[in-house]
KOLKELUM-577191 format. One record per residue (C-alpha): residue in one letter; chain; y, x, z. Coordinates in pm, whole numbers, plus 50000, padded with zeros to 5 digits. Layout:
N
 rest kette    c2    c1    c3
    A     A     Y     X     Z
...
***
This chain:
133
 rest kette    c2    c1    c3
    X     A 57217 80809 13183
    X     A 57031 80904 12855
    X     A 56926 80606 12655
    X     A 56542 80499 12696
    X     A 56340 80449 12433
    X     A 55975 80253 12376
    X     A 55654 80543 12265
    X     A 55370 80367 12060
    X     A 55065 80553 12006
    X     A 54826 80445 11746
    X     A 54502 80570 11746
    X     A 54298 80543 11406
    X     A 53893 80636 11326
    X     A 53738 80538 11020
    X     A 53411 80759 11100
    X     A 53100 80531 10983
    X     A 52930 80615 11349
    X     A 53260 80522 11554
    X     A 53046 80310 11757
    X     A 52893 80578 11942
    X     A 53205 80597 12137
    X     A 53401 80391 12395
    X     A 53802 80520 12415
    X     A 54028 80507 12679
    X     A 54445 80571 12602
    X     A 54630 80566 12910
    X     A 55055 80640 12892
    X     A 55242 80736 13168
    X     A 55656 80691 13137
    X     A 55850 80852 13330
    X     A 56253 80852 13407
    X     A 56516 81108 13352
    X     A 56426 81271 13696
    X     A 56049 81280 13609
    X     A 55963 80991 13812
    X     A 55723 80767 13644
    X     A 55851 80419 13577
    X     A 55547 80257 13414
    X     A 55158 80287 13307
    X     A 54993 80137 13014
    X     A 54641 80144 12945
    X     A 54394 80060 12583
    X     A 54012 80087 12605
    X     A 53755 80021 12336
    X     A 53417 79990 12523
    X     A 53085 79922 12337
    X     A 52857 80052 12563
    X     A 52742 80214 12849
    X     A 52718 80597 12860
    X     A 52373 80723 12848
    X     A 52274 80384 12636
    X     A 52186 80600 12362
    X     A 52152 80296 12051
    X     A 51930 80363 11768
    X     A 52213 80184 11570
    X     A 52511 80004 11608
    X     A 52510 79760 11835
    X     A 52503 79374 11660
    X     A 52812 79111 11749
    X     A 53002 79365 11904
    X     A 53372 79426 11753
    X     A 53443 79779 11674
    X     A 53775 79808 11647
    X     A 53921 80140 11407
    X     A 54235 80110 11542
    X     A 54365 80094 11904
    X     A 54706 80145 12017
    X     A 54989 80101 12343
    X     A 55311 80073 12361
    X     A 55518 80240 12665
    X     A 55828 80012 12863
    X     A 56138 80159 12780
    X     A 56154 80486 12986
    X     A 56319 80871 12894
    X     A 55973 80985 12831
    X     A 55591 80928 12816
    X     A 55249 81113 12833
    X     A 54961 80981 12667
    X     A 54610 81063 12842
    X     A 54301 80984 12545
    X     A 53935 81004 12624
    X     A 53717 80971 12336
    X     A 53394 80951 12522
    X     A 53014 80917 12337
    X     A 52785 80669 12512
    X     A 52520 80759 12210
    X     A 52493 81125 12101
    X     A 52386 81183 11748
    X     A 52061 81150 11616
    X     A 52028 81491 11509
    X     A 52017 81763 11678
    X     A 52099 81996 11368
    X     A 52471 82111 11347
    X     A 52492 82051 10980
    X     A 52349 81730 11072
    X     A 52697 81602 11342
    X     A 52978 81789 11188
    X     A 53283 81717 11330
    X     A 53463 81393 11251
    X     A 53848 81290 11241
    X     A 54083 81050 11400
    X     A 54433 80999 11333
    X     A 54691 80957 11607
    X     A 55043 80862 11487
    X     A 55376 80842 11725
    X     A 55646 80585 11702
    X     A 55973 80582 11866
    X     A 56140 80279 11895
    X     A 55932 80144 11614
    X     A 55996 80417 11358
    X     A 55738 80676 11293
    X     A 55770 81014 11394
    X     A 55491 81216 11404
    X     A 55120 81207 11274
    X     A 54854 81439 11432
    X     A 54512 81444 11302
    X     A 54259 81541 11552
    X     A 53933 81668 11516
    X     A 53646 81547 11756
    X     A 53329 81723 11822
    X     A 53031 81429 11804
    X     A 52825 81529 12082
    X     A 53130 81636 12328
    X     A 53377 81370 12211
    X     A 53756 81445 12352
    X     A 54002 81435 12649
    X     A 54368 81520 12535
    X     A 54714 81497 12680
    X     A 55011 81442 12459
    X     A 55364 81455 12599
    X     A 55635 81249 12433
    X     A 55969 81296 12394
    X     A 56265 81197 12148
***
């Protein structure tokens, strides 16, 4: 039996209009045999899609960091969903360039890997990371 370890993923956004977007992190682990063992879940929701704020909403925490931590298992996949409830103002491409987020692995507490992502402002993002150690 191989030993199990514990995946954290750490999402990070500093992008000024971050608030136009709820997130969703979901992590699967999964046994030596591929049989999944657990199922973790992180969400950041502001607001409803299709609310379309004229600015960021007022009293309402939005948090640049998120982040879940898997049981101990032989591996994990990480599902994210970056999802805009309030498109950009303009409509100009020049206008909504592309902004960046920062997702960093840990294994068993120690870092090991830091992928910046780039996510398009009108589309947002759905990706699927596997883990492994």
């Amino acid at each position: 039996m191989k030993q199990q370890k514990r995946y954290r993923i750490e999402l990070r956004c500093n992008f000024p209009e971050w608030w136009r977007y709820n997130v969703e992190m979901m992590g699967a682990a999964f046994d030596e045999e591929a049989q999944r063992i657990g199922f973790v879940t992180a969400s950041s929701r502001i607001a409803e899609v299709g609310s379309n704020l004229t600015q960021r909403p007022e009293g309402v925490e939005v948090p640049t960091t998120l982040s879940l931590t898997t049981p101990p298992c032989h591996h994990a996949r990480l599902f994210l969903y970056i999802i805009p409830h309030t498109l950009p103002a303009g409509n100009q491409i020049d206008e909504s360039r592309p902004f960046e987020v920062t997702i960093t692995h840990y294994v068993d507490g120690q870092k090991s890997h830091v992928e910046p992502c780039t996510i398009n402002q009108w589309s947002g993002a759905s990706l699927c990371l596997d883990l492994k150690a």
